[in-house]
N, C-alpha and C positions, 0 to 999 in steps of 0.2 A: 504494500500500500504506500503509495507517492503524497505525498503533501504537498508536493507545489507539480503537478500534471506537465507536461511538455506543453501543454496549452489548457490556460484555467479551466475553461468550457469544455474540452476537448476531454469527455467522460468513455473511462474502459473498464475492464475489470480491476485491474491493477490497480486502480488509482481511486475506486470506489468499496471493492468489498473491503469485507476483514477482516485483519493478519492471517487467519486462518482459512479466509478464501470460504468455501459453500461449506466446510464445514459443519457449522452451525445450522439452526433450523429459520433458514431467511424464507422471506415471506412480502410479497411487493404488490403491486397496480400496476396495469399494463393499458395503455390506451389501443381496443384493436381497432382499426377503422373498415375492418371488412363485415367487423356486428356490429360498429358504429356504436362502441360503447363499451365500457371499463372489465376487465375480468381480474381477478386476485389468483395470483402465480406464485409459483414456489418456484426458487430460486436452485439449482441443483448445480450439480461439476457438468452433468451433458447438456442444459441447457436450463430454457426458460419453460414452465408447462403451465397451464391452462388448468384451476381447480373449481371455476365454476359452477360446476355442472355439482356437484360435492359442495362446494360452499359458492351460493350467488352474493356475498359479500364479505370482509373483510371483519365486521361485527360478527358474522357466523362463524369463522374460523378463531376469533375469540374467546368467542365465547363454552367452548369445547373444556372438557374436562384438563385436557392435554391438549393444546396447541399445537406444540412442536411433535407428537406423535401422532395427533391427527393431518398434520400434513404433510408428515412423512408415507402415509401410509395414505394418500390420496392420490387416485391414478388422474390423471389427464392431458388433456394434448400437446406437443412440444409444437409452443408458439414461434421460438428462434432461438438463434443464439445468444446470451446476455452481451456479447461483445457490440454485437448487430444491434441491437436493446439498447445498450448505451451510447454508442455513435449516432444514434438517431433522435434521442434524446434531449438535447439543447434548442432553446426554440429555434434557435438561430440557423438555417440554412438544411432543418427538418424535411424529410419528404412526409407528409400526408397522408401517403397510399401505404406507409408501413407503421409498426408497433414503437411506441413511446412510453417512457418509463413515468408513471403518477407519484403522486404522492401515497403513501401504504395505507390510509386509512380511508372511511368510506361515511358510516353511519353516526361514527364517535363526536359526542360534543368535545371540542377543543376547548380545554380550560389551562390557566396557568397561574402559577403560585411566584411571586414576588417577595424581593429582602429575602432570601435565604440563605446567605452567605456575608459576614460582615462589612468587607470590603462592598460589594456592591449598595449594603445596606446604608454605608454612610456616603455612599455616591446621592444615594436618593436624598438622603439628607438634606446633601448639597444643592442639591436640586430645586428644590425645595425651598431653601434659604437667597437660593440666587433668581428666583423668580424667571426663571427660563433664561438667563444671561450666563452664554458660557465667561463672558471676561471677570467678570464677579466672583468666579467658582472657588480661582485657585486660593484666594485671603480668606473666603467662610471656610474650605479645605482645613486649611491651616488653624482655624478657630475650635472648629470641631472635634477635631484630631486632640486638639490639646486640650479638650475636657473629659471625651472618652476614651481615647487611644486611637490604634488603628488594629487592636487583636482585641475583638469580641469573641474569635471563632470557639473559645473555650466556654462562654459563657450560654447553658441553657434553655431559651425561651420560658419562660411563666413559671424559672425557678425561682425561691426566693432571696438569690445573691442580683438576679435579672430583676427584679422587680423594686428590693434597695437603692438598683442601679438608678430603676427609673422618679423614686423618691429623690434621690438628689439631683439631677436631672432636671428637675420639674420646680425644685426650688431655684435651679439657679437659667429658668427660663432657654430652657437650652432643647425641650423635650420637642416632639415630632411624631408623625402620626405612622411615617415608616419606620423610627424606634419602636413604638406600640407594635407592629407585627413582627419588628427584627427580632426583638427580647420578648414580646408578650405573649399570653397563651395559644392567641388565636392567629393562622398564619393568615395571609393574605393571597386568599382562592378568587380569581377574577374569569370572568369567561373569553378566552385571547380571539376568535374569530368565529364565525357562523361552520355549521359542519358541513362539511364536503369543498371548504373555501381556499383549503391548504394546498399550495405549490409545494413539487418535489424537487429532489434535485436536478441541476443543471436549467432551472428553469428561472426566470428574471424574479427577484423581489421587489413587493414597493415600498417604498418612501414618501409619506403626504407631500405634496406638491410645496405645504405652509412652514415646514418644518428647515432650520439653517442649523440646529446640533442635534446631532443622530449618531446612532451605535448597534453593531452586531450586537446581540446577545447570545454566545454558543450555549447549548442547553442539552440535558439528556432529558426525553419525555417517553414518560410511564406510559404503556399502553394497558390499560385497566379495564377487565371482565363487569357487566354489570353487577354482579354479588359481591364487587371490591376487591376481589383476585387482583393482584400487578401481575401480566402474567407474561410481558416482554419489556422491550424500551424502544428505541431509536434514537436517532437525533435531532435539533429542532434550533432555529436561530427565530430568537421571541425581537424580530427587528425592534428598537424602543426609538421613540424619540423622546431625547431630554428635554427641549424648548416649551414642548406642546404639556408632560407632565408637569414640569416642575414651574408651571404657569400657574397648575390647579392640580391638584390629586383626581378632581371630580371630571379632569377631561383624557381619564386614563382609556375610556372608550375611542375617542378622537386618537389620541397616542398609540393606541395598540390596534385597534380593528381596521384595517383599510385592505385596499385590493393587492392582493399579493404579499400580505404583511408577515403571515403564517407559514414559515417554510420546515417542510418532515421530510424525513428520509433517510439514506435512501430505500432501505427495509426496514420492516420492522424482526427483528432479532428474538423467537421466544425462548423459555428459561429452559436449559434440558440440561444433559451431563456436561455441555461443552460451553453452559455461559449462567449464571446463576444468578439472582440477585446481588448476593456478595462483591461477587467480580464487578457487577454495574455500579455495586458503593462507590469501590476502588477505582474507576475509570480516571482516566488526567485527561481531557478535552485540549485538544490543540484548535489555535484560532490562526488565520491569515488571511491578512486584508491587502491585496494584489489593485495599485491604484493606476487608472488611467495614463496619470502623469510619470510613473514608474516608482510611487512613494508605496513603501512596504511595511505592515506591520505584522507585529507577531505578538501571540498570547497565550495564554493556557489556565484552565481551571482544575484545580484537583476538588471534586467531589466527596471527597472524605472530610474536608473542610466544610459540610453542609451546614448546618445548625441546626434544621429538624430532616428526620430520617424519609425516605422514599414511602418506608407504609403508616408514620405520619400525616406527612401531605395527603396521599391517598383518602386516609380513614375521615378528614378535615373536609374532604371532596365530597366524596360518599359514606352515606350514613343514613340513618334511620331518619335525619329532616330533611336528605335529599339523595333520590334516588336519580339513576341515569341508565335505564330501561337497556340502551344500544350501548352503554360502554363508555367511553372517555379517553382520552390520552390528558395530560398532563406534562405542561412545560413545568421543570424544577426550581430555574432559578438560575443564576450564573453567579462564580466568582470573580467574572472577568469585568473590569470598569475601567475602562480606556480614556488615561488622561494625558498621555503626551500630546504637544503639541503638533499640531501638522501644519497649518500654516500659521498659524501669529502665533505670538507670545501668550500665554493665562490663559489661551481658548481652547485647548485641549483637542480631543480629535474628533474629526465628523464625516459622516460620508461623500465623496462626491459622487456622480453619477456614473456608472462603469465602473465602479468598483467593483471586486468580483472576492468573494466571502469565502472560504474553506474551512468548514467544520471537519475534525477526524479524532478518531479515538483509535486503534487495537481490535478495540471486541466489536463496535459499531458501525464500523468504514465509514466515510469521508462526504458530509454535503456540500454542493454547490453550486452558489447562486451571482446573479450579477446585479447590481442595485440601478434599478429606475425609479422615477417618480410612478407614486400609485397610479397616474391616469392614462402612464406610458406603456404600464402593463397591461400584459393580453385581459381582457376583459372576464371574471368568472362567467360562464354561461350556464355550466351544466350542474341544476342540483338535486334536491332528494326527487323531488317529483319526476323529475330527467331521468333519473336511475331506474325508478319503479317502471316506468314506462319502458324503460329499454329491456330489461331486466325479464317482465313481462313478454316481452314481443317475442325473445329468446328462450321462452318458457322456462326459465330458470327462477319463477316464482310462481 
């Protein structure tokens, strides 16, 4: 597995599975255009196959006692080769008349969980205090820091050394509503986009047209059984923009939901002998931001730094006051908070247009995307109703 491709867009096997190659029990979305409509594939060493017929969506192959053994053990058609699968994949210079790679999820409400890692936690802070002004950030930075730290990762949530914390805090006018979920009991569960609205990889992400400071967020997201099983992962870049949050907390829908804002992939990975939740604790997320101009960055999250745990979040999600009938995936959260500058001084970093993202882990292989403004992106067309209907026609419901 490559991290920086011979060409960013330019998606193969090598440079998207992972380390371990098909291994694992992957599990994808396939655009066919000869049924004019999506089928969920398993991922194998001789190719790409066709398990609709067995599961007409990606919620049914979920939702299975055994995931990864139920579609190991699912026969059907060999659509192509994954090489052929991924070369054809990038919107850019696509033919049409052949198979494209989706995003892996189909029925699942897309939700995501924010502040779960300290350092990003006191980004939001900043955020927050700067009123959407990156040149502001880097002196409240430096205020903040120097009342809390910059290593909360040891501390808690809703313990009572966290909640001390937040008593003096609050005395000396310093407290914050993304402290209250960074250290308090309750996490902060939002819903990141509409379901079936997520781009996969090699496919363009957007950026609000309104937004001048923005940031990747690399992420591992839960893929969660309606009964609250986590019963894989993937990967997920929760695009954020700082200007638009940290204007209002209350315009976190504006910040996060827009066209192409949502990006998964490139499979989703379930748990069997060869990838366990444990291992997904463990994961270190590599970040790279490949810019138009030739300016290059580099990042990384280690996950074990979380602050609340994977079946936390989850249970926080779903529970007895809210059930999720099709399932859910779940963004985790990022450690990663990108404040060098890129071009001015105090302004920290932000995207430009043609930037091109590369998320990669080991156990999860590698997403990627290229940043346009939301209205530049392919328009979503096709959703649940589009499915049922297609789905139907195909007698595969």
């Amino acid at each position: 597995m490559a991290l920086t491709p011979a060409h960013p867009m330019k998606l193969t096997p090598d440079n998207t599975l992972p380390a371990d190659g098909t291994k694992g029990a992957l599990a994808g979305r396939v655009w066919r255009p000869d049924v004019d409509g999506p089928s969920v594939v398993a991922i194998r060493a001789d190719g790409v196959f066709d398990l609709s017929q067995t599961f007409p969506t990606m919620h049914d192959l979920c939702e299975q006692p055994d995931p990864a053994q139920a579609m190991r053990a699912a026969q059907g058609e060999k659509i192509c080769d994954l090489q052929a699968l991924l070369a054809n994949t990038p919107e850019e210079g696509r033919d049409p008349h052949k198979p494209w790679l989706l995003a892996p999820i189909d029925l699942q409400t897309i939700k995501a969980a924010g502040v779960t890692f300290a350092i990003s936690m006191l980004e939001r802070v900043i955020e927050e205090k700067a009123r959407g002004n990156p040149s502001a950030a880097a002196t409240i930075r430096k205020e903040i820091t120097g009342l809390v730290g910059d290593d909360l990762s040891k501390l808690k949530p809703g313990s009572p050394e966290a909640m001390r914390l937040k008593e003096v805090l609050i005395k000396q006018g310093a407290w914050s509503q993304y402290l209250e979920v960074g250290i308090g009991p309750d996490a902060e569960i939002f819903t990141k986009a509409p379901t079936m609205s997520a781009v996969g990889t090699g496919f363009d992400a957007g950026l609000h047209p309104m937004s001048n400071w923005n940031n990747p967020e690399p992420e591992v997201v839960l893929v969660i059984a309606s009964d609250g099983r986590i019963v894989g992962g993937t990967l997920g870049n929760d695009v954020n923009l700082r200007d638009v949050e940290g204007r209002s907390a209350l315009l976190l829908g504006k910040a996060k939901d827009n066209n192409a804002s949502a990006s998964i992939g490139p499979f989703i990975r379930f748990f069997d002998a060869t990838f366990t939740i444990d291992q997904m604790r463990r994961c270190v997320l590599s970040l790279r931001v490949d810019g138009p101009e030739g300016y290059v960055m580099k990042g990384s999250s280690r996950l074990d730094q979380i602050s609340r745990d994977y079946t936390d979040l989850a249970q926080q999600m779903l529970n007895d006051n809210h059930q999720y009938p099709d399932g859910a995936v779940l963004y985790t959260g990022t450690l990663f908070a990108p404040i060098d500058d890129r071009d001015h001084p105090g302004e920290g970093f932000t995207h430009k247009i043609g930037d091109i993202v590369t998320i990669t882990t080991p156990e999860l292989g590698t997403l990627v995307n290229r940043m346009k403004r939301s209205n530049d992106c392919a328009p979503w067309r096709f959703g649940i109703s589009d499915l049922m209907r297609n789905l139907s026609k195909r007698h595969l419901i």
